[in-house]
One Martini backbone bead per residue (centre of mass of N, CA, C, O) as a GRO file, in nm:
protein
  260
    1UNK     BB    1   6.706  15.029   8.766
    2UNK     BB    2   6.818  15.003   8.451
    3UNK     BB    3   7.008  14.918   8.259
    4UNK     BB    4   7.249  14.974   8.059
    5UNK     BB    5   7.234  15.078   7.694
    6UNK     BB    6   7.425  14.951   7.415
    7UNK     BB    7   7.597  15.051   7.102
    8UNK     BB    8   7.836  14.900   6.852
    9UNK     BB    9   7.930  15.034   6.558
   10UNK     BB   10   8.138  14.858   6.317
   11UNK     BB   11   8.431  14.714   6.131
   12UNK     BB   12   8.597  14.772   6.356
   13UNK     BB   13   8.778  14.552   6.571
   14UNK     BB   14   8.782  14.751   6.813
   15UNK     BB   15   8.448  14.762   6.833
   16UNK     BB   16   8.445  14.426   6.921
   17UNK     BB   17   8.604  14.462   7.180
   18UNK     BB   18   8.446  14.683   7.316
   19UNK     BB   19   8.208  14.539   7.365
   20UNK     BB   20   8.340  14.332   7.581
   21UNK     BB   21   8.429  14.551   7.763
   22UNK     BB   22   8.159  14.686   7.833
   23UNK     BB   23   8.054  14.461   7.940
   24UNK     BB   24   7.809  14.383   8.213
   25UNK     BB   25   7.584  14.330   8.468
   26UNK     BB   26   7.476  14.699   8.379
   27UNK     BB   27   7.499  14.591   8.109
   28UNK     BB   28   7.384  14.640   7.752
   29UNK     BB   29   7.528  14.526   7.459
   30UNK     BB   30   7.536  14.588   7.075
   31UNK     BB   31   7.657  14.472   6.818
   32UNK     BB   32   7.729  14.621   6.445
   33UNK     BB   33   7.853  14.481   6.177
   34UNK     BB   34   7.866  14.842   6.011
   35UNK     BB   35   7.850  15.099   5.743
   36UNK     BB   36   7.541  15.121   5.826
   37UNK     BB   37   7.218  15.292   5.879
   38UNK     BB   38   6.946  15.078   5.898
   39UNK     BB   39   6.671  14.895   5.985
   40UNK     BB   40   6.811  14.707   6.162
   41UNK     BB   41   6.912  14.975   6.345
   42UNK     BB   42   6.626  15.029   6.410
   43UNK     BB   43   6.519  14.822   6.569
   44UNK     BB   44   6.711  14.815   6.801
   45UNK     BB   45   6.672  15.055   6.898
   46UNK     BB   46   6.375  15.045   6.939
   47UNK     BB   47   6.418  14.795   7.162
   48UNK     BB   48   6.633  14.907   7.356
   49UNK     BB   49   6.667  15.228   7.367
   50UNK     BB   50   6.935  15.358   7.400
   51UNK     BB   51   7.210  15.537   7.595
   52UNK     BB   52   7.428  15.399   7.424
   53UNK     BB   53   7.657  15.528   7.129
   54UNK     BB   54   7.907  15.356   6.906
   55UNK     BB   55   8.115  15.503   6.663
   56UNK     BB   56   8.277  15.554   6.414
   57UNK     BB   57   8.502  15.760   6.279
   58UNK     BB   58   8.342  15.711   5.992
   59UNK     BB   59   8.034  15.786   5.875
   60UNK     BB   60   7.759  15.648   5.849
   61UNK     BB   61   7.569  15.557   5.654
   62UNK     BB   62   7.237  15.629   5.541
   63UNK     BB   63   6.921  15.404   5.497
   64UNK     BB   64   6.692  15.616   5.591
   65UNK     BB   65   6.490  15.831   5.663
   66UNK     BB   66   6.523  15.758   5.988
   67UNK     BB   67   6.607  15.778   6.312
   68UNK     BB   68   6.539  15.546   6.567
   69UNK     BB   69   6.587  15.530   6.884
   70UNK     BB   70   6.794  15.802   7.023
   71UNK     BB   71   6.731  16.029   7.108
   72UNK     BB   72   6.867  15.956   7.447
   73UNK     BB   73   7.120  15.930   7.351
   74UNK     BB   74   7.494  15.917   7.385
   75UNK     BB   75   7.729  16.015   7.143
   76UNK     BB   76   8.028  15.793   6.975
   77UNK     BB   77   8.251  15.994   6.790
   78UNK     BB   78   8.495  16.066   6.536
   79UNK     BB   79   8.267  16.176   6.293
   80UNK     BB   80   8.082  16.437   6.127
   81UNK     BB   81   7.837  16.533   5.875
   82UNK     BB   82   7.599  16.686   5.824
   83UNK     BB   83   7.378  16.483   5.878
   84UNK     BB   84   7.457  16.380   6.118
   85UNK     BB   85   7.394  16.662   6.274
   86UNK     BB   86   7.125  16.661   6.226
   87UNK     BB   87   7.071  16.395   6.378
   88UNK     BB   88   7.213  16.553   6.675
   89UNK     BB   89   7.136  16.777   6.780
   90UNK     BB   90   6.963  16.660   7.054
   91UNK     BB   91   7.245  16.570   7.136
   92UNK     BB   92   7.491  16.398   7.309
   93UNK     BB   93   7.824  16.459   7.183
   94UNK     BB   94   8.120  16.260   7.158
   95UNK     BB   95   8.478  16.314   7.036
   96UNK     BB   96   8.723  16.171   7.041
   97UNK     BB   97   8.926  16.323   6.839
   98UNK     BB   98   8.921  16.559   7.083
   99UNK     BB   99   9.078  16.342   7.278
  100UNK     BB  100   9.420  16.384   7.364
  101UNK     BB  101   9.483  16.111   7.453
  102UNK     BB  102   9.344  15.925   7.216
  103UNK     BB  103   9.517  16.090   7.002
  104UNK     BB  104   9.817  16.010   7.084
  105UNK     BB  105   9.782  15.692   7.144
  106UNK     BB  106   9.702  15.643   6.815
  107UNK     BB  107   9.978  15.742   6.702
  108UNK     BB  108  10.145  15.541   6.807
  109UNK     BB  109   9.983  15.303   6.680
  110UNK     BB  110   9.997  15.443   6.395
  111UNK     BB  111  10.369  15.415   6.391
  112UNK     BB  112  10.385  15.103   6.444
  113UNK     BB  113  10.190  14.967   6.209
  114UNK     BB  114  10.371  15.096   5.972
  115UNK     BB  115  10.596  14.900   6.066
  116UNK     BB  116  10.479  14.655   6.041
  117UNK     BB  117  10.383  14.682   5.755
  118UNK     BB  118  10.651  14.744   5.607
  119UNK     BB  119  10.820  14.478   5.663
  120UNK     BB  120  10.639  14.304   5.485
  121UNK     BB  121  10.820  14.390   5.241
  122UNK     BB  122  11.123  14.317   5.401
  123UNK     BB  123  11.263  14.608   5.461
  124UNK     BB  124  11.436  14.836   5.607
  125UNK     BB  125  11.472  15.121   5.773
  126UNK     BB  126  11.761  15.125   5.816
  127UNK     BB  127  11.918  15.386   5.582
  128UNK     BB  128  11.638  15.508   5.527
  129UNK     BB  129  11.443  15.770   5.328
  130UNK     BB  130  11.148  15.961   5.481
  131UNK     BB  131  10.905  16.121   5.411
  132UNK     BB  132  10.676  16.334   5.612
  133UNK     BB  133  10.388  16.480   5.584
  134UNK     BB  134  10.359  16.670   5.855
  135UNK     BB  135  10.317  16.807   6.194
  136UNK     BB  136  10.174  16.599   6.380
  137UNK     BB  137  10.116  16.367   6.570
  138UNK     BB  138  10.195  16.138   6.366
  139UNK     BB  139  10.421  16.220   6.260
  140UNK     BB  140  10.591  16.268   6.524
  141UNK     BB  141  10.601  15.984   6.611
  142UNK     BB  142  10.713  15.836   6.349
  143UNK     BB  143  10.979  16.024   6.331
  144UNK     BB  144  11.051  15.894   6.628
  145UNK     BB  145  11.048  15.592   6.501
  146UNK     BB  146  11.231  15.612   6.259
  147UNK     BB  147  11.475  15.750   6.379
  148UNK     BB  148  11.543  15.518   6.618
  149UNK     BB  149  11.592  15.301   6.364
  150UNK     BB  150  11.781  15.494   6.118
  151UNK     BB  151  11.642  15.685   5.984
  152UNK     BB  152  11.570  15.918   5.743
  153UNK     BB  153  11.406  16.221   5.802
  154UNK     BB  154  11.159  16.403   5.629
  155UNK     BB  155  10.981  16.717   5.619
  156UNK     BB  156  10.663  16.824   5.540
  157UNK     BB  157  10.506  17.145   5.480
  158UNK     BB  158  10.258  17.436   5.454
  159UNK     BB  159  10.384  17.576   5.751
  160UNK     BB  160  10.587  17.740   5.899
  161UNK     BB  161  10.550  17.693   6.161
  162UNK     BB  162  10.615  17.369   6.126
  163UNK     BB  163  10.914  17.434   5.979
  164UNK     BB  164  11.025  17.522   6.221
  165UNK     BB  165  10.959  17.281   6.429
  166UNK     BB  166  11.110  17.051   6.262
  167UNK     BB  167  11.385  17.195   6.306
  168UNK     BB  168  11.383  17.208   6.621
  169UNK     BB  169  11.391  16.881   6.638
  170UNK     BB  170  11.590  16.804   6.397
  171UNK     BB  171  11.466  16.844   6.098
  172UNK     BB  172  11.431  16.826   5.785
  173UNK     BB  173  11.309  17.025   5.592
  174UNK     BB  174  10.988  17.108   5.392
  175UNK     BB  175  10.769  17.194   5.132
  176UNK     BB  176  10.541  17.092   4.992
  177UNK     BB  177  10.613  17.222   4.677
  178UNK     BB  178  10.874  17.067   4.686
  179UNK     BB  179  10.874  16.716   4.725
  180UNK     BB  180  10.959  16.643   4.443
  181UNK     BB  181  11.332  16.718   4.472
  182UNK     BB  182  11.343  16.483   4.693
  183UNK     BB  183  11.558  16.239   4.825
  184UNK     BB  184  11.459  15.905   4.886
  185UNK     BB  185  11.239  15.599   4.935
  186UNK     BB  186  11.008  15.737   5.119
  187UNK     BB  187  10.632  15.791   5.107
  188UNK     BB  188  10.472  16.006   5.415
  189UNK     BB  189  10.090  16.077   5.459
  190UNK     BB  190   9.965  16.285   5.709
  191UNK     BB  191   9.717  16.462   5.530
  192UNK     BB  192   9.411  16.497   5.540
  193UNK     BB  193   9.422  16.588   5.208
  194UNK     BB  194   9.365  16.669   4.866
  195UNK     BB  195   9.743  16.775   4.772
  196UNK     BB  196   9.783  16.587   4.510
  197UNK     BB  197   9.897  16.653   4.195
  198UNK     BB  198   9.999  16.598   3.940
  199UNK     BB  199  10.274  16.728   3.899
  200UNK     BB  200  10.375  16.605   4.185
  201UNK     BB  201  10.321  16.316   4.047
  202UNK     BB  202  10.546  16.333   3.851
  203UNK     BB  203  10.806  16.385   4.061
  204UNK     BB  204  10.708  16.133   4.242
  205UNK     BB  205  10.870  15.810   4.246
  206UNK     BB  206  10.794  15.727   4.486
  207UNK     BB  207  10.672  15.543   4.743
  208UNK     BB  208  10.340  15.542   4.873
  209UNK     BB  209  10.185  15.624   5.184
  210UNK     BB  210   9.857  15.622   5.349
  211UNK     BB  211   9.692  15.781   5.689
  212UNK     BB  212   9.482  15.887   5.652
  213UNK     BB  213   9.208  15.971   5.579
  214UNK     BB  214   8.969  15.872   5.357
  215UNK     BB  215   9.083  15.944   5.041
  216UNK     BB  216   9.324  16.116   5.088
  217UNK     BB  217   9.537  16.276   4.873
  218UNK     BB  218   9.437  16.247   4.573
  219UNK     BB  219   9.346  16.370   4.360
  220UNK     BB  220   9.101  16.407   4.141
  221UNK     BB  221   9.251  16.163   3.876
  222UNK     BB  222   9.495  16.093   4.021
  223UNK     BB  223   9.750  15.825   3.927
  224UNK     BB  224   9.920  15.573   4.092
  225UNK     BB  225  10.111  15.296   4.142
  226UNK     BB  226  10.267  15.377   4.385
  227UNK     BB  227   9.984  15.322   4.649
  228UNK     BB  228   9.904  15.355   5.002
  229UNK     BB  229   9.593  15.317   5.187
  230UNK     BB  230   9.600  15.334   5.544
  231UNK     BB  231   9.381  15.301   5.755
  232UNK     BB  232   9.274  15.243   6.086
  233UNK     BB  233   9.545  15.083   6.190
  234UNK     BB  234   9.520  14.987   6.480
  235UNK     BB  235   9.237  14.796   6.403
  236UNK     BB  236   9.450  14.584   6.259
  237UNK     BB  237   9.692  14.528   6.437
  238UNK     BB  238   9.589  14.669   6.759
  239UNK     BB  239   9.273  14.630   6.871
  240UNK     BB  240   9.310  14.580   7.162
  241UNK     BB  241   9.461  14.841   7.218
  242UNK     BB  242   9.250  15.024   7.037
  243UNK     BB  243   9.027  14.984   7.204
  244UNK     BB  244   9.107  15.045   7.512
  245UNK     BB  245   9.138  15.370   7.431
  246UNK     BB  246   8.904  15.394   7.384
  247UNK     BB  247   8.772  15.330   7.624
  248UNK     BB  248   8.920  15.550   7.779
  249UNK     BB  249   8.773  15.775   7.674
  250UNK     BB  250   8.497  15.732   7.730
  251UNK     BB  251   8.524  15.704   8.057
  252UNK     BB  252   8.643  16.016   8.048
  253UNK     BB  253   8.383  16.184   7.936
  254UNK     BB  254   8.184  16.090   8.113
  255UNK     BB  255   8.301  16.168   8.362
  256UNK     BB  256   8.338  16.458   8.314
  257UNK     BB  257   8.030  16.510   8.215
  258UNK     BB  258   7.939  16.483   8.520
  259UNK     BB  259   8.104  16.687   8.658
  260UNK     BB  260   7.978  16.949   8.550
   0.00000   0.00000   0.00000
């Protein structure tokens, strides 16, 4: 029985250590820093064989015709955009963003990291006011490590439920069309989605953090002085732990589909 053989593709640091994490004496693991699936990628394909893909959370690029060499891969991914479904249709394909533990333990480390990042300015975050914009896992843990630090933390959101969920929890509330109106001194946006439209852009005048993934909250022609977009912060602050994290999905959803 010949060893398992799996590929590691991506630019974030934790995809790097992930690599070194799953390599063992069972296993042949081959790294490639990269955004992109080209030649280069067809041919170790070709060459490996491979059982196992580990892709980044946003979709590489396709540069070739076809991909070559991975018909029987079982692949792990963040997301997948049509191209990428249509070249995966006939694979087993694990997501982990949508593996609950991932994505909980991922949102700890993207809170941690904003603070980290914070820091950096110089300034404190106890005694200063935060809007943070949805109340999803991200939302929610940033929201619940700011206000331990001493922030005053203004929850907005699009939803009525999220809007009685975030005053449940006892934060101040408000309505994403209201944010403008609200005084505050930093503005973090973990909304997925291109809503900051230029009207609600020139109401706001305070810095914006953005967590979401690229390409932000910015509609499209909007632009604006203060803006800070920060993806994929857990692998660049805490990427060993960030692996783990990793790491520990892959070997879970694994697990779990081999016992179905």
């Amino acid at each position: 029985m010949r060893n398992e053989r799996w590929m590691v593709i991506g630019t974030d640091e934790r995809l790097k250590i992930l690599a070194k994490k799953l390599s063992n004496p069972e296993r042949t693991v081959y790294y490639k820093n990269k955004t992109n699936w080209d030649h280069e990628c067809n041919q170790l394909a070709i060459e490996l064989e491979p059982d196992y893909i580990v892709l980044p959370i946003q979709p590489l690029k396709v540069e070739v015709p076809a991909l070559m060499g991975i018909e029987n891969a079982v692949i792990f991914c963040g997301k997948t955009n049509e191209k990428w479904k249509e070249i995966l249709k006939e694979n087993t394909v694990y997501y982990y963003l949508e593996d609950e533990e991932f994505i909980w333990q991922n949102a700890l480390l993207t809170a941690e990291a904003f603070v980290a990042r914070f820091y950096q300015t110089k300034e404190a975050i106890s005694g200063k006011g935060f809007i943070v914009t949805g109340f999803g896992r991200v939302a929610k843990t940033l929201g619940h490590l700011l206000r331990s630090i001493g922030a005053e933390v203004i929850v907005a959101v699009r939803s009525e439920v999220q809007f009685n969920e975030a005053k449940a929890f006892r934060y101040k509330a408000s309505y994403l069309a209201d944010v403008g109106d609200i005084e505050a001194d930093y503005f973090v946006n973990t909304i997925p989605a291109k809503w900051l439209d230029a009207k609600l852009n020139e109401k706001i005048r305070i810095p914006i953090y953005d967590l979401a993934s690229a390409p932000g909250c910015l509609q499209d022609g909007v632009e604006r002085e203060f803006y800070e977009l920060l993806p994929a912060l857990p692998g660049k602050y805490f990427p060993k732990d960030a692996a783990n994290i990793l790491y520990n999905s892959i070997v879970g959803q694994l697990r779990r589909g081999k016992s179905c």
